[in-house]
C-alpha positions in Angstrom: -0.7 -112.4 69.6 -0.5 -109.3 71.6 -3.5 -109.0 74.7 -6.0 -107.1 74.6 -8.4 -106.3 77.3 -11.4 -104.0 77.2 -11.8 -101.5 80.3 -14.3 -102.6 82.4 -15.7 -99.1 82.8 -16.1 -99.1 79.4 -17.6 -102.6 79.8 -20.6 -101.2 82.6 -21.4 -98.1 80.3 -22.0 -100.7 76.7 -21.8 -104.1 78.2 -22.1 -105.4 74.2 -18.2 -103.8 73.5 -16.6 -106.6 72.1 -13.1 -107.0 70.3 -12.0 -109.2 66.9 -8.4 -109.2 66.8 -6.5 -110.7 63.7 -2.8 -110.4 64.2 -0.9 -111.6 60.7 2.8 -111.3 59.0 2.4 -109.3 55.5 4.0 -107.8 52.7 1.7 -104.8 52.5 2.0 -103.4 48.2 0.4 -100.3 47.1 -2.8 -101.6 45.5 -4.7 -105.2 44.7 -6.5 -104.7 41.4 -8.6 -107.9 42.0 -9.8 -106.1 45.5 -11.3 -103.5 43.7 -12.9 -104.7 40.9 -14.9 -106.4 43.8 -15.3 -103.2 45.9 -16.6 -101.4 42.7 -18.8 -104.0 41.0 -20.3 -105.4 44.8 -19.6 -103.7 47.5 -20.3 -99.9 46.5 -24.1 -101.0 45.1 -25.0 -103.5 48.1 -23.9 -100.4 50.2 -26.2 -98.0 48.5 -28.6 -100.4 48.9 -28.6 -100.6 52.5 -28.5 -96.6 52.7 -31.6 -97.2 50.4 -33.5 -99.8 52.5 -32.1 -98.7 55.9 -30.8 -94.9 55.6 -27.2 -95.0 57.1 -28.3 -94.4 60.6 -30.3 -97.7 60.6 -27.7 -99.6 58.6 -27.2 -102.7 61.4 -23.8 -102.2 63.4 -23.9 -98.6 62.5 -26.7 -98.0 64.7 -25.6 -99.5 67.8 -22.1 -98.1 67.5 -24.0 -94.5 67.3 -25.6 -95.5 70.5 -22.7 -96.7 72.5 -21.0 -93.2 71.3 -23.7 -91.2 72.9 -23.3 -93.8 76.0 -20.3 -92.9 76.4 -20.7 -89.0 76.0 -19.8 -88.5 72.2 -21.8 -87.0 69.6 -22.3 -89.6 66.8 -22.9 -87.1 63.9 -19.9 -84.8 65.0 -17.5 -87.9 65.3 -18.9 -90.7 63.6 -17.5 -94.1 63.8 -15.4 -95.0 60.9 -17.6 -97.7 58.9 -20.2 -94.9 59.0 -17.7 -92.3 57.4 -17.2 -95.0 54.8 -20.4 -95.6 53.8 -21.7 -92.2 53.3 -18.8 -91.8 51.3 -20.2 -94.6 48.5 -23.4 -92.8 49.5 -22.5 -89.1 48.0 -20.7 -91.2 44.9 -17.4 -90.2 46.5 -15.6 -94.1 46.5 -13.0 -94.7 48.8 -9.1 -93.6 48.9 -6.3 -95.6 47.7 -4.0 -96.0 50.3 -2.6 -99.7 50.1 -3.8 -103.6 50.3 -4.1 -104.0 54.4 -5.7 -100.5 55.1 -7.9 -101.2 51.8 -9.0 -104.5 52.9 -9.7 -102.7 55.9 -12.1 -100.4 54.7 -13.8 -103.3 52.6 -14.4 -105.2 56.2 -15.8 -102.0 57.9 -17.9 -101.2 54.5 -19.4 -105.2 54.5 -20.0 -105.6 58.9 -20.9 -102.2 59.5 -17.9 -102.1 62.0 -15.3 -99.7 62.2 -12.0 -101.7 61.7 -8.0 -100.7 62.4 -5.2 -101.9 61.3 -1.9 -101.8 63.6 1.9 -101.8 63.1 2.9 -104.5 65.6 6.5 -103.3 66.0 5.1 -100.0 66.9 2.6 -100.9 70.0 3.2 -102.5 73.2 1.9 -106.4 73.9 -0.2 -105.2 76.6 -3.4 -103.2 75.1 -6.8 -101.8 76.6 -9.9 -100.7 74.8 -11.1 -97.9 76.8 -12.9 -94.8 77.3 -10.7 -91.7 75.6 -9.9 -89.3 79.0 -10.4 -85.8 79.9 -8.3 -83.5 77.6 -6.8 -86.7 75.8 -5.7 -85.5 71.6 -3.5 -87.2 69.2 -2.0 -86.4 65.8 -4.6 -88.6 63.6 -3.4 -89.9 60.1 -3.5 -87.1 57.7 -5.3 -84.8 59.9 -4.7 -82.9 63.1 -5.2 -83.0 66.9 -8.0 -85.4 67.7 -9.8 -84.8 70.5 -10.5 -88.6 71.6 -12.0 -87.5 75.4 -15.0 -90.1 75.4 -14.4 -91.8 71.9 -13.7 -95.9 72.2 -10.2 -95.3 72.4 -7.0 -98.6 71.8 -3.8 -97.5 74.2 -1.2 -99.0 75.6 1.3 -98.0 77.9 2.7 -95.2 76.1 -0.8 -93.6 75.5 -3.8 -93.8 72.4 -3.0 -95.5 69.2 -6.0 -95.4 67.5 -9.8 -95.2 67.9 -13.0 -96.6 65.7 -13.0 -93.0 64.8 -9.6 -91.7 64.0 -6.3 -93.5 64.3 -2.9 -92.0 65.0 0.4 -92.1 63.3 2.0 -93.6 65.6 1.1 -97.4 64.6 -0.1 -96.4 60.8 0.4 -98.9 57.9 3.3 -98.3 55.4 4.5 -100.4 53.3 7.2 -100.9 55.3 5.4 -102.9 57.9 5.6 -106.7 58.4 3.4 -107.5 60.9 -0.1 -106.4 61.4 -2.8 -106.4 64.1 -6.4 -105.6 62.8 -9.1 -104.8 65.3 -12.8 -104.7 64.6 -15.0 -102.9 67.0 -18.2 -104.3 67.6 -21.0 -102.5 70.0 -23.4 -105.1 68.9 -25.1 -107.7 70.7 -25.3 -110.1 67.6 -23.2 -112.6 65.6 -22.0 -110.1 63.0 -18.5 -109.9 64.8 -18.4 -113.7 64.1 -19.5 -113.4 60.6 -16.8 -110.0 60.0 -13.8 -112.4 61.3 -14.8 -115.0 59.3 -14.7 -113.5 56.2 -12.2 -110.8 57.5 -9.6 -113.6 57.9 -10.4 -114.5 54.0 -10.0 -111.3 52.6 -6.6 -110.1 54.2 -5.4 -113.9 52.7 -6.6 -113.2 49.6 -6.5 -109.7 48.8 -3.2 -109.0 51.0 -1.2 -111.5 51.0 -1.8 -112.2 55.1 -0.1 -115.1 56.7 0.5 -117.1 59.9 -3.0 -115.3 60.5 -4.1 -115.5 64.2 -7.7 -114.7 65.6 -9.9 -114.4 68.3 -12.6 -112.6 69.7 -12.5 -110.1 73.4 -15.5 -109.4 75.2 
């Protein structure tokens, strides 16, 4: 598995950051039909139940995330954390995109935990990896969009610069359905056991909705 440390700046500023790393080998396909029947007949109404009972800023994991942006010097409603884009999505009756069975599995992780989740083309990053503070000036090209500005977003690089962010990732280390190995990382900024519970059942979705195997985990704090 490739290691993963977080940067202990960004460690002082949000001493909850934590990191649940799944690292699998995958045949990614263009769509799981069984996936989402269970997005569309669960998931999308227990979401706009929590947006009901919680309104998206209270929804538990999505709040502290907002915090630790604005710890770290970002504004939370100008760049929101992924699972929050998500879930205002199901919120406005929008659904989600298509894109293909890892990255949709993906967005059914970040929907459940609260927790914005990436996924990783392993032959495209290096095995040394830091979760840090984005720096002064920093940009990349993000997937379908873009320049990023990622100065002061919760930012995954390695020696070659920013892959991704729990805002925004990059092209660089995008899923295709030409990739065969895949690191998924779920960003927690939460001081509970929902990172736990997210791997848990994170581990059973990627098996049974993609097709994951030789699945490795573990949790960075």
């Amino acid at each position: 598995m490739k290691h993963l440390i977080i940067d202990k700046t960004m460690k002082e500023i949000w001493p909850d950051t934590r990191v649940g790393c799944l690292q699998y080998r995958v045949k990614v396909e263009k769509k799981n039909e069984e996936l989402w029947k269970y997005l569309k007949k669960d998931i999308f109404k227990k979401t706009r139940d929590a947006i009901f009972d919680n309104g998206i800023n209270e929804i538990p994991n999505v709040k502290e995330s907002r915090a630790a942006y604005k710890a770290f010097g970002k504004d939370p409603s100008r760049y929101r954390v992924s699972s929050e884009a998500l879930i205002r999505r199901i919120g406005q009756g929008k659904g989600l995109y298509e894109v293909n069975t890892v990255v949709d599995v993906n967005n059914l992780i970040s929907i459940e935990s609260g927790f914005s989740v990436g996924s990783y083309d392993v032959s495209q990053i290096s095995e040394e990896l830091v979760f840090r503070i984005g720096q002064k000036g920093e940009t990349y090209k993000g997937i379908g969009k873009d320049e990023i500005k990622i100065e002061a977003l919760p930012v995954l690089a390695d020696k070659d610069g920013a892959i991704g962010s729990s805002t925004s990732d990059s092209e660089r280390a995008m899923i295709t359905e030409d990739v065969t190995e895949v690191l998924t990382l779920i960003y927690s900024f939460s001081g509970n056991d929902g990172l736990e519970k997210a791997l848990k059942y994170g581990r059973k979705y990627l098996e049974e909705y993609a097709g994951a195997q030789n699945l490795e985990s573990r949790i960075v704090e």
